[in-house]
mmCIF file as Biopython writes it, N, C-alpha, C and O atoms, coordinates in Angstrom:
data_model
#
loop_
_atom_site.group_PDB
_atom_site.id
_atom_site.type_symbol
_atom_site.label_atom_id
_atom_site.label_alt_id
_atom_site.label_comp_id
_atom_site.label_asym_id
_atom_site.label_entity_id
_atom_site.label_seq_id
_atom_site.pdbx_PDB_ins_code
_atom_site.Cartn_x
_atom_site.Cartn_y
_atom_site.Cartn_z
_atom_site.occupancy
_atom_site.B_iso_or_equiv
_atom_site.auth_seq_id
_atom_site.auth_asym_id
_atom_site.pdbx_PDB_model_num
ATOM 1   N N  . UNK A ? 1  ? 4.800   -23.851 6.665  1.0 0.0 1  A 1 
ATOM 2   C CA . UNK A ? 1  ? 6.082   -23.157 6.749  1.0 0.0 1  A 1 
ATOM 3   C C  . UNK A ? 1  ? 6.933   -23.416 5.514  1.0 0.0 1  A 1 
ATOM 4   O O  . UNK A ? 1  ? 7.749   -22.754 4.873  1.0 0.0 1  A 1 
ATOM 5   N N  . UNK A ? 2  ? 6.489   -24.479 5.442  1.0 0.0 2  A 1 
ATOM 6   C CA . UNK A ? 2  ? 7.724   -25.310 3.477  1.0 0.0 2  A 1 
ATOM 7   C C  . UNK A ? 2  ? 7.530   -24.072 2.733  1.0 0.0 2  A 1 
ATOM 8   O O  . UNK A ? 2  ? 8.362   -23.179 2.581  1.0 0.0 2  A 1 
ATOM 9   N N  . UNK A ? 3  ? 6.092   -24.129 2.196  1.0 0.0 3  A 1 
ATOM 10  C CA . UNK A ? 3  ? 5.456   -23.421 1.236  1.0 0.0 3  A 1 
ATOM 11  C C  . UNK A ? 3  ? 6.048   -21.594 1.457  1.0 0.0 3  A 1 
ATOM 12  O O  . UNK A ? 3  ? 6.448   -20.994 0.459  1.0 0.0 3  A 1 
ATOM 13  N N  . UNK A ? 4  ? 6.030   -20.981 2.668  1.0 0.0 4  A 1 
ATOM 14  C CA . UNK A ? 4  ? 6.237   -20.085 2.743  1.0 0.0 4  A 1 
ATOM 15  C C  . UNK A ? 4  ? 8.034   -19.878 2.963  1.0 0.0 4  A 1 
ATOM 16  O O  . UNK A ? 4  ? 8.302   -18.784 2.466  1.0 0.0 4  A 1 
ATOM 17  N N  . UNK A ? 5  ? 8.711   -20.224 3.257  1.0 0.0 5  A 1 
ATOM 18  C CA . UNK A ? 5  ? 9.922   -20.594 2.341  1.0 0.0 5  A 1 
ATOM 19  C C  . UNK A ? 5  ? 10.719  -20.049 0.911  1.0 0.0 5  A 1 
ATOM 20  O O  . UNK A ? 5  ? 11.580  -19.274 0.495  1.0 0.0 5  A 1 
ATOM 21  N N  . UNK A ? 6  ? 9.462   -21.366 0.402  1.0 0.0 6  A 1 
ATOM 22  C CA . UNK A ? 6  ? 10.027  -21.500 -1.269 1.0 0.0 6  A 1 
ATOM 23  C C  . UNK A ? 6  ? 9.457   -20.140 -1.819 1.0 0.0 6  A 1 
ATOM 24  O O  . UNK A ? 6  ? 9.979   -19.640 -2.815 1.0 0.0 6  A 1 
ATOM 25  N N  . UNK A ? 7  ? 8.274   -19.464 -1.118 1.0 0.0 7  A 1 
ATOM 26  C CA . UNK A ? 7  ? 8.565   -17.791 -1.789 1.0 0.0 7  A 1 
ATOM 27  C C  . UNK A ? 7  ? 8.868   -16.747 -1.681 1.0 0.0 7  A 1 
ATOM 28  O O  . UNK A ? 7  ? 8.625   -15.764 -2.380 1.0 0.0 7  A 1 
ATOM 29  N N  . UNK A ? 8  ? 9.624   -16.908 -0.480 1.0 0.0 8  A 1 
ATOM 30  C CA . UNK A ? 8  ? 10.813  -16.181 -0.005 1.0 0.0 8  A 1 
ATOM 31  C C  . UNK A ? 8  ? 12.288  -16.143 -1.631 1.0 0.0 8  A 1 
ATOM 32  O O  . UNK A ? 8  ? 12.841  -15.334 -2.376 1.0 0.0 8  A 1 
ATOM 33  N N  . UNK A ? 9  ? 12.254  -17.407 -1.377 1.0 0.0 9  A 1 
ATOM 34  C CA . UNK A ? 9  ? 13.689  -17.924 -2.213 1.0 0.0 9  A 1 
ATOM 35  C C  . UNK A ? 9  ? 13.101  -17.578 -3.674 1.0 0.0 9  A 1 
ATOM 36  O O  . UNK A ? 9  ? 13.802  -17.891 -4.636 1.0 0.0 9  A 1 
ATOM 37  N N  . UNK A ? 10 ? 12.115  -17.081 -3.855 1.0 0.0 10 A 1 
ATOM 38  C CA . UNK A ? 10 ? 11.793  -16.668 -5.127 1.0 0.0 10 A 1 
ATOM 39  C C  . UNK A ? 10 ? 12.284  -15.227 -5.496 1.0 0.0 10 A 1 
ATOM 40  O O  . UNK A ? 10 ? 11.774  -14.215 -5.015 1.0 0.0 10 A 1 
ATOM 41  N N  . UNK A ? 11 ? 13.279  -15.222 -6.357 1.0 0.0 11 A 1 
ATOM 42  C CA . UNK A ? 11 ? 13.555  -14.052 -6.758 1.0 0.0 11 A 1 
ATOM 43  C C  . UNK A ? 11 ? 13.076  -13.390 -7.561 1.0 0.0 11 A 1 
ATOM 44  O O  . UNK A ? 11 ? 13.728  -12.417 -7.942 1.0 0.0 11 A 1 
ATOM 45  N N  . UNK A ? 12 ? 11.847  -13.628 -8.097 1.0 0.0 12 A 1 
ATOM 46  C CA . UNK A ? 12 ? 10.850  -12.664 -8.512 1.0 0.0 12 A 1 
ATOM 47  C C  . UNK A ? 12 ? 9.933   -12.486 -7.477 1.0 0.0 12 A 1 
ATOM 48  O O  . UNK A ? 12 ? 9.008   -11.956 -8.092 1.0 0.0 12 A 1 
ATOM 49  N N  . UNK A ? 13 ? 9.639   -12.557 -6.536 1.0 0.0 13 A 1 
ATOM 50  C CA . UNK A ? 13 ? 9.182   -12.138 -5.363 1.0 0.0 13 A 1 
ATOM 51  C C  . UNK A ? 13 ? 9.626   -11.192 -4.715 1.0 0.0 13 A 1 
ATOM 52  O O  . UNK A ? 13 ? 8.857   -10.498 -4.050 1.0 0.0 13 A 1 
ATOM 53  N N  . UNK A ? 14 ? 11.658  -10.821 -4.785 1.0 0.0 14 A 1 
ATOM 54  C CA . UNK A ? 14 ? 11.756  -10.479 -4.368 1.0 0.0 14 A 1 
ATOM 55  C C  . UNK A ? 14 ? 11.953  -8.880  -5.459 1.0 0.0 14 A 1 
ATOM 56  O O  . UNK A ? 14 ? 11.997  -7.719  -5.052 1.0 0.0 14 A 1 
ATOM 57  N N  . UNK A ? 15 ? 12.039  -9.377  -6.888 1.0 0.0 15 A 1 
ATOM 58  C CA . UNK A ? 15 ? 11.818  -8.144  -7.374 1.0 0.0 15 A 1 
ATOM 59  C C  . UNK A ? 15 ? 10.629  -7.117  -7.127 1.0 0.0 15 A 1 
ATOM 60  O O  . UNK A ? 15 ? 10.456  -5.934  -6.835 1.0 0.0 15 A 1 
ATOM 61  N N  . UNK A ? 16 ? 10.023  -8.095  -7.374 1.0 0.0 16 A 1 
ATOM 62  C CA . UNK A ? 16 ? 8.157   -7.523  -6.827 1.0 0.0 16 A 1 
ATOM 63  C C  . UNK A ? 16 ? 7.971   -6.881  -5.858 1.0 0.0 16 A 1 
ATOM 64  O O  . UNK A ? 16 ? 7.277   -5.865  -5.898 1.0 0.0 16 A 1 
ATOM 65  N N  . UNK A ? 17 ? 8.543   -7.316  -4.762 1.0 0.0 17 A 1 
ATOM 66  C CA . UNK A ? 17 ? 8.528   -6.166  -3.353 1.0 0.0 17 A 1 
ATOM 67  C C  . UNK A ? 17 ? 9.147   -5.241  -3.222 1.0 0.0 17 A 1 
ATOM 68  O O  . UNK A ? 17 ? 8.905   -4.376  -2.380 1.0 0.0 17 A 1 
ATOM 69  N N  . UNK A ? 18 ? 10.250  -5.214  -4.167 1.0 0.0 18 A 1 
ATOM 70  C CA . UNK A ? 18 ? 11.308  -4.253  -4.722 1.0 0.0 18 A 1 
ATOM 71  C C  . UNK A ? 18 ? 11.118  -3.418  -5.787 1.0 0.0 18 A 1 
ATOM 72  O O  . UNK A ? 18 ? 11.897  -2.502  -6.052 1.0 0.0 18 A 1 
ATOM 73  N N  . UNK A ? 19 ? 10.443  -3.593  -6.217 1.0 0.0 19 A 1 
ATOM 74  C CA . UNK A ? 19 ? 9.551   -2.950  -7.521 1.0 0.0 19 A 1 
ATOM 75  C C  . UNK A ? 19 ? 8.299   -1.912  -6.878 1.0 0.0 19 A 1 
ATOM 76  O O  . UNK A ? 19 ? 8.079   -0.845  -7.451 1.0 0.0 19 A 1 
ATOM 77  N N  . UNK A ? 20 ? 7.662   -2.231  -5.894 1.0 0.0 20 A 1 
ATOM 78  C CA . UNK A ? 20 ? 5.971   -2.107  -5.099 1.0 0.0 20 A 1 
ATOM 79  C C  . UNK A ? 20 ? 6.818   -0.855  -4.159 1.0 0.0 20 A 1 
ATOM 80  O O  . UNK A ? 20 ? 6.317   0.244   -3.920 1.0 0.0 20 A 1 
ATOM 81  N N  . UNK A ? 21 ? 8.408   -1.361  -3.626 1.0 0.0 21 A 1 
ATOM 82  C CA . UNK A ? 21 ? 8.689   -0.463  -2.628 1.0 0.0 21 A 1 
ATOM 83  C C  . UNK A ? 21 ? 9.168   0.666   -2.606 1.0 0.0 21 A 1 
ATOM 84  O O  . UNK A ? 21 ? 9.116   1.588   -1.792 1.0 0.0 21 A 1 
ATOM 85  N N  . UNK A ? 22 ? 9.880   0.456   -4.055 1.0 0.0 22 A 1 
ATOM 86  C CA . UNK A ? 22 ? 10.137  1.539   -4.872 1.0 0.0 22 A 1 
ATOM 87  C C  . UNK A ? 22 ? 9.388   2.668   -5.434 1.0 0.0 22 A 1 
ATOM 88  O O  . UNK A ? 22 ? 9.699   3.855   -5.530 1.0 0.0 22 A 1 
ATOM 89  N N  . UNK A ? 23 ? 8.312   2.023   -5.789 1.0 0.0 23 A 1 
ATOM 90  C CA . UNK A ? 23 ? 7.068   3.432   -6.502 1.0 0.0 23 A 1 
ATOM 91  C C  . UNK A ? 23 ? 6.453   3.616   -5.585 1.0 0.0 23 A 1 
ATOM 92  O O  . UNK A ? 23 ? 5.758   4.604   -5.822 1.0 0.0 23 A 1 
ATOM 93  N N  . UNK A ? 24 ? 6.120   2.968   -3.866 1.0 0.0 24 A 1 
ATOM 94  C CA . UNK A ? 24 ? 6.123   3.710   -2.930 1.0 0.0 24 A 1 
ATOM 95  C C  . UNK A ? 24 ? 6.433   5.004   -2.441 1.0 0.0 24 A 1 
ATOM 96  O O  . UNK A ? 24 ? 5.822   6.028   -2.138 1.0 0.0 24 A 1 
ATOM 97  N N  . UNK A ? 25 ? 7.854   4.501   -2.479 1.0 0.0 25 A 1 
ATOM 98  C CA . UNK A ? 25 ? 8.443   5.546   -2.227 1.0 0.0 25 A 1 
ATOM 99  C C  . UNK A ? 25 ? 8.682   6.870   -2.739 1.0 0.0 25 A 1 
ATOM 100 O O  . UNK A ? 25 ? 8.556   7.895   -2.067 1.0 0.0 25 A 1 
ATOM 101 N N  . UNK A ? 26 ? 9.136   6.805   -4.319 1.0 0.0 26 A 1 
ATOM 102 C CA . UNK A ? 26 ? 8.858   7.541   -5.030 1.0 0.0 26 A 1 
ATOM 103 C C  . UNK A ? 26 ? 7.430   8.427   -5.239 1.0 0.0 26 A 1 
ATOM 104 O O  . UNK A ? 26 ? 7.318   9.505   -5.822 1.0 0.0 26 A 1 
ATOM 105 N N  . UNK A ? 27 ? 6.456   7.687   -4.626 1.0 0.0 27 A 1 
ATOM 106 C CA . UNK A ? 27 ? 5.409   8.471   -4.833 1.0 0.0 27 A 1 
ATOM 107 C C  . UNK A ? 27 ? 4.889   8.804   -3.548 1.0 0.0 27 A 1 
ATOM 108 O O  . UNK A ? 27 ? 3.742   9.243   -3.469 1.0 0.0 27 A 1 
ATOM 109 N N  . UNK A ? 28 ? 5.574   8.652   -2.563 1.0 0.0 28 A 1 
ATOM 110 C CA . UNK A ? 28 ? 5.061   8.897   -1.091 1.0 0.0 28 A 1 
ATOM 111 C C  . UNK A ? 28 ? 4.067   9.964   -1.059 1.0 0.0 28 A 1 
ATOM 112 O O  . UNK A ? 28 ? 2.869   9.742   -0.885 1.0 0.0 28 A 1 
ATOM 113 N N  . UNK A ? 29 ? 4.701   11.425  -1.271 1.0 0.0 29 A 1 
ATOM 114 C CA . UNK A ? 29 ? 4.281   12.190  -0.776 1.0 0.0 29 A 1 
ATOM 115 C C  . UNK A ? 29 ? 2.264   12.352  -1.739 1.0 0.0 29 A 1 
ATOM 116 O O  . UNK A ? 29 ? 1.231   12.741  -1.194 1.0 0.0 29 A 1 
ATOM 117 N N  . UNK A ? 30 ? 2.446   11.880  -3.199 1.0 0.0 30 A 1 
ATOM 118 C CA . UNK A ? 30 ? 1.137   11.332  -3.467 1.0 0.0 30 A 1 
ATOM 119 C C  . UNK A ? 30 ? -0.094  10.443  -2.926 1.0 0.0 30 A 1 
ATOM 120 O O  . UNK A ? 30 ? -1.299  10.677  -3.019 1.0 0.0 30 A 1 
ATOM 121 N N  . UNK A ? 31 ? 0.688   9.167   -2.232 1.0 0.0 31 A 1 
ATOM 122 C CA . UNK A ? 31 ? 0.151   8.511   -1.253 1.0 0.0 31 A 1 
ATOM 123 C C  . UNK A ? 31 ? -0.610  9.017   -0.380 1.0 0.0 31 A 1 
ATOM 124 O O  . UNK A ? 31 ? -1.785  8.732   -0.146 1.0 0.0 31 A 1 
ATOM 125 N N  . UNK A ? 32 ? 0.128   9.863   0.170  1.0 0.0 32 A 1 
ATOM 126 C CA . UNK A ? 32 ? -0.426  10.000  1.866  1.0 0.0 32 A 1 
ATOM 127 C C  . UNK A ? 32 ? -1.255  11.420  1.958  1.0 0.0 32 A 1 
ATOM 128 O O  . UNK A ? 32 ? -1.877  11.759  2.965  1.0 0.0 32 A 1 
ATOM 129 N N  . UNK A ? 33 ? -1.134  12.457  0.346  1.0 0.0 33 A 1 
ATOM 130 C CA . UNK A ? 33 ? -2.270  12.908  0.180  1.0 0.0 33 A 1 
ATOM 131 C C  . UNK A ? 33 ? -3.636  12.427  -0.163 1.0 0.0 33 A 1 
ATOM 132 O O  . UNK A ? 33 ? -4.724  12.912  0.147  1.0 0.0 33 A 1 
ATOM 133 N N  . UNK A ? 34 ? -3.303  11.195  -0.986 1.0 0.0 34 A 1 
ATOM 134 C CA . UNK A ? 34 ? -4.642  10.688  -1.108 1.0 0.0 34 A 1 
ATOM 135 C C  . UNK A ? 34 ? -5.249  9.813   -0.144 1.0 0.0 34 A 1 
ATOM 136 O O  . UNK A ? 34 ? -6.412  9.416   -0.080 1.0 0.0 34 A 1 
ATOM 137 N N  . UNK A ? 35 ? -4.276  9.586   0.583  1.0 0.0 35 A 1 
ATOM 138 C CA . UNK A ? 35 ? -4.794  9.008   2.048  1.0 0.0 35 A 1 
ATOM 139 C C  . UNK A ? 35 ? -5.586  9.962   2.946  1.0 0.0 35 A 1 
ATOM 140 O O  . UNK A ? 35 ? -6.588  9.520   3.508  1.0 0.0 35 A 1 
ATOM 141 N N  . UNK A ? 36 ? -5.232  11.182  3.119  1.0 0.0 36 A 1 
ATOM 142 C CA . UNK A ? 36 ? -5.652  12.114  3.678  1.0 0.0 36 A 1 
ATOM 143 C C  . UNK A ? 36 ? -7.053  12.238  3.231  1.0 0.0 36 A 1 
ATOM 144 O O  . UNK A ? 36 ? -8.026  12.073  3.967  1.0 0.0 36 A 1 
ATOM 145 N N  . UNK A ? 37 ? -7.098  12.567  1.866  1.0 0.0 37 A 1 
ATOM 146 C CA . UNK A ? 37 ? -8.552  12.898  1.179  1.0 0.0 37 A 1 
ATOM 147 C C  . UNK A ? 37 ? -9.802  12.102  1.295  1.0 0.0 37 A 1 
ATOM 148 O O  . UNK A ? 37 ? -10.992 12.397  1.397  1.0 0.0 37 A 1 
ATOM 149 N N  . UNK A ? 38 ? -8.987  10.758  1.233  1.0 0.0 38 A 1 
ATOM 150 C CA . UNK A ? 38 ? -9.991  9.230   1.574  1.0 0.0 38 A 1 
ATOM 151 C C  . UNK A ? 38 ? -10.318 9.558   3.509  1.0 0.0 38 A 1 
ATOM 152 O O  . UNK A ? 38 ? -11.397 9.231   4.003  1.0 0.0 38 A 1 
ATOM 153 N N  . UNK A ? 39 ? -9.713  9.918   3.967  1.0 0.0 39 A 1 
ATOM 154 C CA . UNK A ? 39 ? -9.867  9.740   5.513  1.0 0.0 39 A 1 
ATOM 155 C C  . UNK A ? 39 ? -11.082 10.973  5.356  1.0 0.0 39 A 1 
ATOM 156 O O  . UNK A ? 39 ? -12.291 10.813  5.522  1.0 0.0 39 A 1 
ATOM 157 N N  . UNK A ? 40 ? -10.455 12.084  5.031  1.0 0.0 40 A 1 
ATOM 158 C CA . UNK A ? 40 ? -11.666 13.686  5.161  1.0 0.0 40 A 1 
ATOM 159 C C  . UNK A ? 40 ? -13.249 12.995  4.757  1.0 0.0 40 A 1 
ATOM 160 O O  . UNK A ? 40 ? -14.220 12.897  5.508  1.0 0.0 40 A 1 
ATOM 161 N N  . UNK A ? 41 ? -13.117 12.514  3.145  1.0 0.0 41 A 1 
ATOM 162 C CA . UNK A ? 41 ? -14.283 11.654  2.808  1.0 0.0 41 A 1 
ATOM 163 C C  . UNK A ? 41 ? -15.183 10.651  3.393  1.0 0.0 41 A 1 
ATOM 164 O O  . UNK A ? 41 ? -16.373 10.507  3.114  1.0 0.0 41 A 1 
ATOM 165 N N  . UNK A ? 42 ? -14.438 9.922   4.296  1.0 0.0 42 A 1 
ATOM 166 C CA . UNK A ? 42 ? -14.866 9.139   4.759  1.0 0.0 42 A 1 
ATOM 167 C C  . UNK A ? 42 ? -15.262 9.480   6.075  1.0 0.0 42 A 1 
ATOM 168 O O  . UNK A ? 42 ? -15.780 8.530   6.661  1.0 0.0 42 A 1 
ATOM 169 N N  . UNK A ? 43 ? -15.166 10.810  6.904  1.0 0.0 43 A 1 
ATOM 170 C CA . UNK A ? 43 ? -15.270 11.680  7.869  1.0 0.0 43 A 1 
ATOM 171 C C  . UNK A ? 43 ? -16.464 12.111  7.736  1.0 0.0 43 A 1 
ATOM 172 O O  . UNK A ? 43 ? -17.409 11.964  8.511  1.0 0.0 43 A 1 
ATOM 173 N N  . UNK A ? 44 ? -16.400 12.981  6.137  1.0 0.0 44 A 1 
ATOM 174 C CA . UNK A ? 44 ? -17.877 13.528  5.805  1.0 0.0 44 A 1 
ATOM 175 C C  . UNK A ? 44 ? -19.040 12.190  5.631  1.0 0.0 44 A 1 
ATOM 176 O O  . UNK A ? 44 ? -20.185 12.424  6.019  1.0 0.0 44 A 1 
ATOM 177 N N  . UNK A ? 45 ? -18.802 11.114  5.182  1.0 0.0 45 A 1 
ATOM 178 C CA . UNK A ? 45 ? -20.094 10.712  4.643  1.0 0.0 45 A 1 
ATOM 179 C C  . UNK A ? 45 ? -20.528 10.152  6.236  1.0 0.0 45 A 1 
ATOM 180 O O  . UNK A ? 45 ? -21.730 10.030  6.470  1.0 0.0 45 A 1 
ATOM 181 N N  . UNK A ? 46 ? -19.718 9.882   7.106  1.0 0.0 46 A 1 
ATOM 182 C CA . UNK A ? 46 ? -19.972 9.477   8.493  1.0 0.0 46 A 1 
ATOM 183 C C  . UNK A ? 46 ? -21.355 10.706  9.010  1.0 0.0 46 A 1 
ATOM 184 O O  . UNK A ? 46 ? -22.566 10.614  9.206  1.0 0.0 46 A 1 
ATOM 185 N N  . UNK A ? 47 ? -20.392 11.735  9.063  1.0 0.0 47 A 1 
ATOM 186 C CA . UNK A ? 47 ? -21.181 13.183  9.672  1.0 0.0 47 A 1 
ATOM 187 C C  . UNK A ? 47 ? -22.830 13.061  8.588  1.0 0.0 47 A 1 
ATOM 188 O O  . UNK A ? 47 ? -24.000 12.776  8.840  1.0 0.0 47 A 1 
ATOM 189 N N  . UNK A ? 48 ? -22.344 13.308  7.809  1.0 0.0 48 A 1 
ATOM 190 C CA . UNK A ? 48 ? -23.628 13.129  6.988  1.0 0.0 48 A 1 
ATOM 191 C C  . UNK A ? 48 ? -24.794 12.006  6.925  1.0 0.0 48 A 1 
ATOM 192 O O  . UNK A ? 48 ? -25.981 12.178  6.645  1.0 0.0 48 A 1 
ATOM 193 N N  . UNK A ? 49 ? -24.019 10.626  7.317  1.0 0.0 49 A 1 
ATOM 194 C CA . UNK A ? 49 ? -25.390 9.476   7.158  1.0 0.0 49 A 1 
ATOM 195 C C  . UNK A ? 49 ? -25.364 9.368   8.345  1.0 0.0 49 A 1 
ATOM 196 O O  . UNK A ? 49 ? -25.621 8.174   8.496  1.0 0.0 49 A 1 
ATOM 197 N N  . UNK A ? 50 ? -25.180 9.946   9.671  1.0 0.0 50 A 1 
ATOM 198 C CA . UNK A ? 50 ? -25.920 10.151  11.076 1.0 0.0 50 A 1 
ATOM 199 C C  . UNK A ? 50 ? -27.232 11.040  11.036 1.0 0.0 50 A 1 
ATOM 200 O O  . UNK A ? 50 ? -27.866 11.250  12.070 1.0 0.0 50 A 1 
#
């Protein structure tokens, strides 16, 4: 629990998640198309190596 704490209180930690949450966001709608494409893909190679 110490350890997880002290990188909390790290404020480059907290830029970092702030940084990660940001180009998230900004790129959402990129995301969750290529999420989509990975899911279809991964649909087909299922159908296919049965």
């Amino acid at each position: 629990m110490r350890k997880r704490k002290t990188v909390f209180q790290n404020p480059g930690f907290f830029f970092a998640a702030g940084f990660f949450v940001g180009l998230f966001v900004k790129f959402l709608p990129f995301f969750f198309v290529l999420m989509l494409l990975f899911l279809i893909a991964g649909g087909i190679c299922k159908c296919f190596s049965n």
